[in-house]
Short mmCIF file of the C-alpha atoms (twelve columns), coordinates in Angstrom:
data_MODEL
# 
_entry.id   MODEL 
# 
loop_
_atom_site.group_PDB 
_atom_site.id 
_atom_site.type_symbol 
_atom_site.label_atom_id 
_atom_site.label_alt_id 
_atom_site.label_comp_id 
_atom_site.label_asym_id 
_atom_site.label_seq_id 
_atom_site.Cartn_x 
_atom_site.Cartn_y 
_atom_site.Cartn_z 
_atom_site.pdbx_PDB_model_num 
ATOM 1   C CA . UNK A 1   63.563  104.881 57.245 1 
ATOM 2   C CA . UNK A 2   66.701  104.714 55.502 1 
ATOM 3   C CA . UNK A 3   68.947  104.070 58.399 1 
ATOM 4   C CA . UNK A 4   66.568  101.647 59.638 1 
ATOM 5   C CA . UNK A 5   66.892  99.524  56.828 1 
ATOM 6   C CA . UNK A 6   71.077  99.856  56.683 1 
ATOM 7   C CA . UNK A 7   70.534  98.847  60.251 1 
ATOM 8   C CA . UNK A 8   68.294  95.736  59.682 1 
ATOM 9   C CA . UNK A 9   70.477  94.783  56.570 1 
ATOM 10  C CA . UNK A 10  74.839  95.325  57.885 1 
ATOM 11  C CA . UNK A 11  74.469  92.410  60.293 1 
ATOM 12  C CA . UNK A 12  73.467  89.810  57.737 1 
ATOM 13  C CA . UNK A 13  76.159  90.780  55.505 1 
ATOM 14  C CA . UNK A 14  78.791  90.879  57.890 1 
ATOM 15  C CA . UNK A 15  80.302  87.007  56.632 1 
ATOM 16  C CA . UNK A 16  79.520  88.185  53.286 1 
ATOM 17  C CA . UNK A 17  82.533  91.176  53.951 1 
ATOM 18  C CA . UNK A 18  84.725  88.445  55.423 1 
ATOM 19  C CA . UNK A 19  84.465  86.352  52.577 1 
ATOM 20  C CA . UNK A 20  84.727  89.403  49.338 1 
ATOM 21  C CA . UNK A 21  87.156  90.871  51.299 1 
ATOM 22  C CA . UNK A 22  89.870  88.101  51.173 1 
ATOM 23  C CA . UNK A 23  88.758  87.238  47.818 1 
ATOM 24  C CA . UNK A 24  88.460  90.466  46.780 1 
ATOM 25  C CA . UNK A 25  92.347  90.989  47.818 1 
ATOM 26  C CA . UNK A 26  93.166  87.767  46.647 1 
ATOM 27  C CA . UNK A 27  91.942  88.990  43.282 1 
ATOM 28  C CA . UNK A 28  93.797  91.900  43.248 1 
ATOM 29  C CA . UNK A 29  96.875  91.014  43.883 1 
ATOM 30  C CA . UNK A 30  96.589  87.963  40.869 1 
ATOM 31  C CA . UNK A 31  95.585  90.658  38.383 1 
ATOM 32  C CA . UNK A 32  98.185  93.072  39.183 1 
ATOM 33  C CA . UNK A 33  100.817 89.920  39.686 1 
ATOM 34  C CA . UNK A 34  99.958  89.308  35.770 1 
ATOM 35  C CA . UNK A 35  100.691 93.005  34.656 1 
ATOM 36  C CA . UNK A 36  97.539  94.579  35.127 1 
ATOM 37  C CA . UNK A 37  98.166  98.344  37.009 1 
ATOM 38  C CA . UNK A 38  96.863  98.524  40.186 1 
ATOM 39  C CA . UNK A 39  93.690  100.374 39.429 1 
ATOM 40  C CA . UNK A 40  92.684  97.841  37.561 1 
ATOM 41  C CA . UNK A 41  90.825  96.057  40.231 1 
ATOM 42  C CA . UNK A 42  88.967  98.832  41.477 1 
ATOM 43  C CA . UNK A 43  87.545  99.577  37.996 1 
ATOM 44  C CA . UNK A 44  86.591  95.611  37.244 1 
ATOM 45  C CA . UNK A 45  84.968  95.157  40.673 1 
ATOM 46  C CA . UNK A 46  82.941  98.608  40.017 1 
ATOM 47  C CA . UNK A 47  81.584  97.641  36.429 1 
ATOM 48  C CA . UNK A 48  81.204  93.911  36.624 1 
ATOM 49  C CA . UNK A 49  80.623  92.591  40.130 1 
ATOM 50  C CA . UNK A 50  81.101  89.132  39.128 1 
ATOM 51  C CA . UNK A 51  83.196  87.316  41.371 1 
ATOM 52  C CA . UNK A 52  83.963  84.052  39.452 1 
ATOM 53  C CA . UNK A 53  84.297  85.484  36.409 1 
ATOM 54  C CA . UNK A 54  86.566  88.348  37.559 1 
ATOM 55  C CA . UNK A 55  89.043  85.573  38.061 1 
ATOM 56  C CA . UNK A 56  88.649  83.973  34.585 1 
ATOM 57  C CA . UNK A 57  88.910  87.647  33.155 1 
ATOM 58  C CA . UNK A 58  92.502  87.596  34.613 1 
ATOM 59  C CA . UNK A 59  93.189  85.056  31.512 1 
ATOM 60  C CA . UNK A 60  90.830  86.835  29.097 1 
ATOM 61  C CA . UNK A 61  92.309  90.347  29.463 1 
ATOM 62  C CA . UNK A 62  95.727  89.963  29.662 1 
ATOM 63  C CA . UNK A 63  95.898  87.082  26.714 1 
ATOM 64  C CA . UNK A 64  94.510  87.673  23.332 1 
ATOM 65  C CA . UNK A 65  91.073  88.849  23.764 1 
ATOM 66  C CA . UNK A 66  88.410  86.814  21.835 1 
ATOM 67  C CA . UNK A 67  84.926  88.680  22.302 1 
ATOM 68  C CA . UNK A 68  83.328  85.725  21.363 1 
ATOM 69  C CA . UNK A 69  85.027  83.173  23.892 1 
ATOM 70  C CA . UNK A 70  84.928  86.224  26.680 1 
ATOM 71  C CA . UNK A 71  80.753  85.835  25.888 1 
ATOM 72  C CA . UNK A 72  80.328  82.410  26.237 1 
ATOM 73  C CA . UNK A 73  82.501  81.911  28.960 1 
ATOM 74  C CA . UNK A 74  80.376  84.316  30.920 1 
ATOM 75  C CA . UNK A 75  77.210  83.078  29.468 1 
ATOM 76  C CA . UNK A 76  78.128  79.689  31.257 1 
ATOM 77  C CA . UNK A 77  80.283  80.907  34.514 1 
ATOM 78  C CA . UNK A 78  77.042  83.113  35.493 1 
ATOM 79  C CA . UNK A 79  73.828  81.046  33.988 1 
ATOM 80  C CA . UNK A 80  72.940  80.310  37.187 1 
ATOM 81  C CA . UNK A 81  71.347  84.113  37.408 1 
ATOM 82  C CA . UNK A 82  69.128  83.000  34.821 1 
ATOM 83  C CA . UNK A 83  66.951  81.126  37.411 1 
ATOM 84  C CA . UNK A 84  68.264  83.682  40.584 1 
ATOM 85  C CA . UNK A 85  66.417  86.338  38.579 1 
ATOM 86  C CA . UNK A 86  63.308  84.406  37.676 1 
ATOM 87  C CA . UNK A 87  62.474  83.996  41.466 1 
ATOM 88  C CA . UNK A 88  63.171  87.263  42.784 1 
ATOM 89  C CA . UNK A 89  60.510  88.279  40.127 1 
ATOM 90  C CA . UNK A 90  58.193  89.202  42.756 1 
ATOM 91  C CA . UNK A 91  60.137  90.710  45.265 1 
ATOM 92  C CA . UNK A 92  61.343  92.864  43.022 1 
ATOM 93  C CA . UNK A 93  57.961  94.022  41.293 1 
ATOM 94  C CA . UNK A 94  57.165  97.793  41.791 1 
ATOM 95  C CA . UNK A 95  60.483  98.798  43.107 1 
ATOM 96  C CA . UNK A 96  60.979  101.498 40.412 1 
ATOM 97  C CA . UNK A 97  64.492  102.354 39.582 1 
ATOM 98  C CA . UNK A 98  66.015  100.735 42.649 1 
ATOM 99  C CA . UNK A 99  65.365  97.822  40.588 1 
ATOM 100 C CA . UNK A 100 67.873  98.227  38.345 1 
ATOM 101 C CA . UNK A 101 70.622  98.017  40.750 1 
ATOM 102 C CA . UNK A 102 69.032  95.216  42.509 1 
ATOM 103 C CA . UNK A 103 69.378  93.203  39.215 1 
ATOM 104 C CA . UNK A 104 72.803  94.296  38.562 1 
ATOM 105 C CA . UNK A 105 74.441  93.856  42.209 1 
ATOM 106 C CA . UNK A 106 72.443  90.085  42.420 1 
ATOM 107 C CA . UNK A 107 75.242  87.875  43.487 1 
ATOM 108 C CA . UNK A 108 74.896  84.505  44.768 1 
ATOM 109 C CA . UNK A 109 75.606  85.633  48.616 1 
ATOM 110 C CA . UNK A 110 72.661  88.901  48.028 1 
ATOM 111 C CA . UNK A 111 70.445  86.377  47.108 1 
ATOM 112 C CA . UNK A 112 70.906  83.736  49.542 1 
ATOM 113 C CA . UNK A 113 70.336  87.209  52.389 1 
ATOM 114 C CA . UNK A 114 67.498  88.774  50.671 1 
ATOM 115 C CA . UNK A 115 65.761  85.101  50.315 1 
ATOM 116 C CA . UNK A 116 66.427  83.988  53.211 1 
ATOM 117 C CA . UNK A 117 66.307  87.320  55.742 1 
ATOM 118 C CA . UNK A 118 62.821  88.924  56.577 1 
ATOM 119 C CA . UNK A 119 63.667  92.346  57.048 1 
ATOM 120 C CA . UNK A 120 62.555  93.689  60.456 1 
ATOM 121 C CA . UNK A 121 58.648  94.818  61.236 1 
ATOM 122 C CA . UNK A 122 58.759  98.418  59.968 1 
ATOM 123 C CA . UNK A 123 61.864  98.206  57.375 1 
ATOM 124 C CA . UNK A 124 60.759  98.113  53.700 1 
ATOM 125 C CA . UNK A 125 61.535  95.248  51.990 1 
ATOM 126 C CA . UNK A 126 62.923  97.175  48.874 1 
ATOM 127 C CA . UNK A 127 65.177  99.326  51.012 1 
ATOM 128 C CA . UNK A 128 66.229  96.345  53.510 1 
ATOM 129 C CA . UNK A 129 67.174  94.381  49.849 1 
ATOM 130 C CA . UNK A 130 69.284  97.689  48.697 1 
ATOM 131 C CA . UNK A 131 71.436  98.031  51.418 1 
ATOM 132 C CA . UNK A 132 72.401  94.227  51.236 1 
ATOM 133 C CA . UNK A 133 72.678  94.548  47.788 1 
ATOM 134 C CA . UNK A 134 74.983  97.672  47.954 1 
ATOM 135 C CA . UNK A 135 77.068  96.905  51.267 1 
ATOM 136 C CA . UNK A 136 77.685  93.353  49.099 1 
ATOM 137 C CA . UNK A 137 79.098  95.847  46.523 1 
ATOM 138 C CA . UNK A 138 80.609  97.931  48.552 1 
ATOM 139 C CA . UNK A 139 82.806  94.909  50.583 1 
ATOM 140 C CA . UNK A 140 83.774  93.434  47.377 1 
ATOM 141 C CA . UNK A 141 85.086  96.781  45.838 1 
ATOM 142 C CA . UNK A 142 87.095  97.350  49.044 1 
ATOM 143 C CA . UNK A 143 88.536  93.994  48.670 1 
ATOM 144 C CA . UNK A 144 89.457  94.078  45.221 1 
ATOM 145 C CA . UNK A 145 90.797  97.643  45.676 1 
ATOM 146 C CA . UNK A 146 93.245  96.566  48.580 1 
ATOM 147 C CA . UNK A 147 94.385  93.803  46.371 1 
ATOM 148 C CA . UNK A 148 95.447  95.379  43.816 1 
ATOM 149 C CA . UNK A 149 97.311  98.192  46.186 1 
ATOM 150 C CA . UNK A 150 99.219  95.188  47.873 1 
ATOM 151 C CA . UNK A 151 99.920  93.229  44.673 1 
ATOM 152 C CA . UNK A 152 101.477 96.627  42.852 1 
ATOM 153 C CA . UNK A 153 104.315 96.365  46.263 1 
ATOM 154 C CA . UNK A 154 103.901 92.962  47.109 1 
ATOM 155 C CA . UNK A 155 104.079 89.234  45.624 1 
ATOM 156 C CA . UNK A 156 103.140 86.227  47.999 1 
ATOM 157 C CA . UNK A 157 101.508 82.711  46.902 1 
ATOM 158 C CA . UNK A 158 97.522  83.243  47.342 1 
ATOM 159 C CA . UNK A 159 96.478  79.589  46.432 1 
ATOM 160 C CA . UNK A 160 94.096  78.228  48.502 1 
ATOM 161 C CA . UNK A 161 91.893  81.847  49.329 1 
ATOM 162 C CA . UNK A 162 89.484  80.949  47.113 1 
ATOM 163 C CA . UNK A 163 88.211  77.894  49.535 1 
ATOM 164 C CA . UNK A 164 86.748  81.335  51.926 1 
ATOM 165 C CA . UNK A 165 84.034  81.646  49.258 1 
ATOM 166 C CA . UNK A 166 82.846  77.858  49.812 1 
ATOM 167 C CA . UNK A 167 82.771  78.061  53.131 1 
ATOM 168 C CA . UNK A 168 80.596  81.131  53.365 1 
ATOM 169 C CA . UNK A 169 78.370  79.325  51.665 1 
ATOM 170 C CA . UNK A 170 78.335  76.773  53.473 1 
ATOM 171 C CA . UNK A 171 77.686  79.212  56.676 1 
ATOM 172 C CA . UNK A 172 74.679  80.608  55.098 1 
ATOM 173 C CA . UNK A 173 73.258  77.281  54.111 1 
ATOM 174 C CA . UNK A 174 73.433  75.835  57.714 1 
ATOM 175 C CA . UNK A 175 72.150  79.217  59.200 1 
ATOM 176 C CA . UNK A 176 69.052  78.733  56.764 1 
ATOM 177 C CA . UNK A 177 68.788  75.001  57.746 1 
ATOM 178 C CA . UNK A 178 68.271  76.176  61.513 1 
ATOM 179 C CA . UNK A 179 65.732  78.867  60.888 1 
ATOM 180 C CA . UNK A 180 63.349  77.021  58.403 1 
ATOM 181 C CA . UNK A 181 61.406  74.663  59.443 1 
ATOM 182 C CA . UNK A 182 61.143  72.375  55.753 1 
ATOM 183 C CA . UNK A 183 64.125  71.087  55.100 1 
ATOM 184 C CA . UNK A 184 63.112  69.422  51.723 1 
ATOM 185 C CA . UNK A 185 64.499  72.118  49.610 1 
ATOM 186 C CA . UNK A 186 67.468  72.171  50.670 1 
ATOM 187 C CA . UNK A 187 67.958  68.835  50.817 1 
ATOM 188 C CA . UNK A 188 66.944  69.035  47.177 1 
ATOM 189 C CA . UNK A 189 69.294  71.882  46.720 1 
ATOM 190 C CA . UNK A 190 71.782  70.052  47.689 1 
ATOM 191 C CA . UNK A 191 71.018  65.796  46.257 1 
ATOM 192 C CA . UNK A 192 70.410  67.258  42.635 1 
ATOM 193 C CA . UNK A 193 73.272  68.678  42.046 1 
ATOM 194 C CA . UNK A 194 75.536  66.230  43.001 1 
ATOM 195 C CA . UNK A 195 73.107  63.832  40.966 1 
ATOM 196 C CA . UNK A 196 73.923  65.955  38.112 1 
ATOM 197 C CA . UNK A 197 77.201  66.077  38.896 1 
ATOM 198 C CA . UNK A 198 78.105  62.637  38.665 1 
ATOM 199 C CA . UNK A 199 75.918  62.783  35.723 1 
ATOM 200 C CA . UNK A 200 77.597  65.214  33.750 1 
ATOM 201 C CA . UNK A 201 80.907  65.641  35.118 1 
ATOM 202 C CA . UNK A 202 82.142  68.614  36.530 1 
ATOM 203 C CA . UNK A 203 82.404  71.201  33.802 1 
ATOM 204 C CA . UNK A 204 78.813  70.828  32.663 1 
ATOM 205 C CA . UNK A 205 76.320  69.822  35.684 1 
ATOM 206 C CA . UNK A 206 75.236  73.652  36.595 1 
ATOM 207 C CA . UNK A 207 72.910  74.124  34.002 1 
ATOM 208 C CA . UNK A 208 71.116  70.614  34.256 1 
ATOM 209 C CA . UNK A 209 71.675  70.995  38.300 1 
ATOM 210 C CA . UNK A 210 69.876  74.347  37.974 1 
ATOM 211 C CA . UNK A 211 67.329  72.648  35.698 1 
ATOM 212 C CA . UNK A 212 66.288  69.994  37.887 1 
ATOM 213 C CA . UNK A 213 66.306  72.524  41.172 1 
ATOM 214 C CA . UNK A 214 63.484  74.547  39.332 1 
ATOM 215 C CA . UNK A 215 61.695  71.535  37.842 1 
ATOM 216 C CA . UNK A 216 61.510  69.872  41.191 1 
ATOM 217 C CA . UNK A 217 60.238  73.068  43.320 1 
ATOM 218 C CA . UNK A 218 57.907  73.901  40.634 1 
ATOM 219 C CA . UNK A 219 56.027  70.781  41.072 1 
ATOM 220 C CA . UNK A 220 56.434  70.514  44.907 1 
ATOM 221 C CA . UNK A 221 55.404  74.014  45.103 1 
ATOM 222 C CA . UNK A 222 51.895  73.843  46.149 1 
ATOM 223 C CA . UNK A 223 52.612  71.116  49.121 1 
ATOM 224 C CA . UNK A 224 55.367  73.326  50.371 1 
ATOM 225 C CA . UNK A 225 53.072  76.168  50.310 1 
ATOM 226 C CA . UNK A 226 50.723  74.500  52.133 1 
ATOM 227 C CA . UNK A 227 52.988  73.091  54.625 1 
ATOM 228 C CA . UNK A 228 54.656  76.374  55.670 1 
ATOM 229 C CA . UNK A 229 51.212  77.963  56.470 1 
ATOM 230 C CA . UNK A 230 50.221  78.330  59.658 1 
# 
């Protein structure tokens, strides 16, 4: 059962791998590049898993530390797992302690797969969303891990790596776009935020962007429902 569902779930994460591993290296080598040792990384990537705000923890770490500005930088980089977590409410219900992980590894790319992918006829659904969640883990440790190897021997300029990330993205978003047949939330995935955006300006739209994405599928909820049923 087990190896069915690390079956059903390694293909669906393999441009999740492409995409931690180069920023996952890219990572490494800035931290290390700023002082850090090179096992630094490797620990960071274990106990926080939080891609964006690894990067901003470059800054926080190696500068005077302020706990207080460390919590409320996270609190905004990673709000958006406010609302990530409130829908994956039900899929995770009675999943006992694999739960627990499945909160803590939820990245934006494990839930775009474990949203969007319906494991295969026979594969548990709790199992199928563990092995994304953990091979997500595993690819980003790896990546953060070679990084910080290569940046203890090696300095190059890594600008620019970061642009793999939004371009996974937007991989996953057009593979959704083929498979489902309603389009309308992801056009309104995609309208609101840039509504809010020119709204609010860059540094603040995510929250309100977020906002407006729940408010709007919460009312349309019941005609999408209906729609999608057979």
């Amino acid at each position: 059962m087990k190896r069915k569902a690390l079956r059903a779930a390694l293909p669906h994460t393999i441009p999740v791998f492409t995409g931690y591993l180069v920023l996952g290296i890219s990572y490494g080598v800035l931290i290390t590049a700023k002082g850090a040792p090179f096992w630094m990384p490797m620990l960071t990537s274990l106990s926080i898993f939080a891609g964006s705000m690894e990067f901003v923890l470059v800054n926080l770490l190696l500068s005077g530390f302020d706990l207080l500005q460390a919590f409320l930088m996270t609190l905004m980089i990673n709000a958006r797992h406010l609302f990530y977590g409130i829908s994956m409410l039900d899929r995770y219900r009675g999943l006992g302690l694999k739960k627990l992980y499945l909160i803590y590894g939820l990245t934006d790319e494990t839930f775009s797969i474990v949203c969007a992918m319906e494991p295969p006829e026979g594969v548990d659904r709790g199992l199928f969303s563990l092995f994304v969640t953990l091979l997500d883990h595993s690819y980003w440790v790896l990546g953060c891990t070679l990084g910080g190897i290569f940046g203890s021997m090696l300095s190059f300029d890594t600008r620019g790596l970061e642009f793999v990330m939004t371009a996974m993205f937007a991989v996953i978003f057009l593979e959704n776009w083929q498979k489902e047949k309603q389009h309308l939330p992801a056009i309104i995935g995609v309208v609101l935020p840039i509504v809010c955006l020119l709204i609010f300006g860059a540094d603040s739209f995510m929250i309100p962007a977020m906002l407006s994405i729940l408010a709007a599928l919460t009312l349309l909820r019941k005609p999408l429902e209906q729609e999608v049923q057979p």
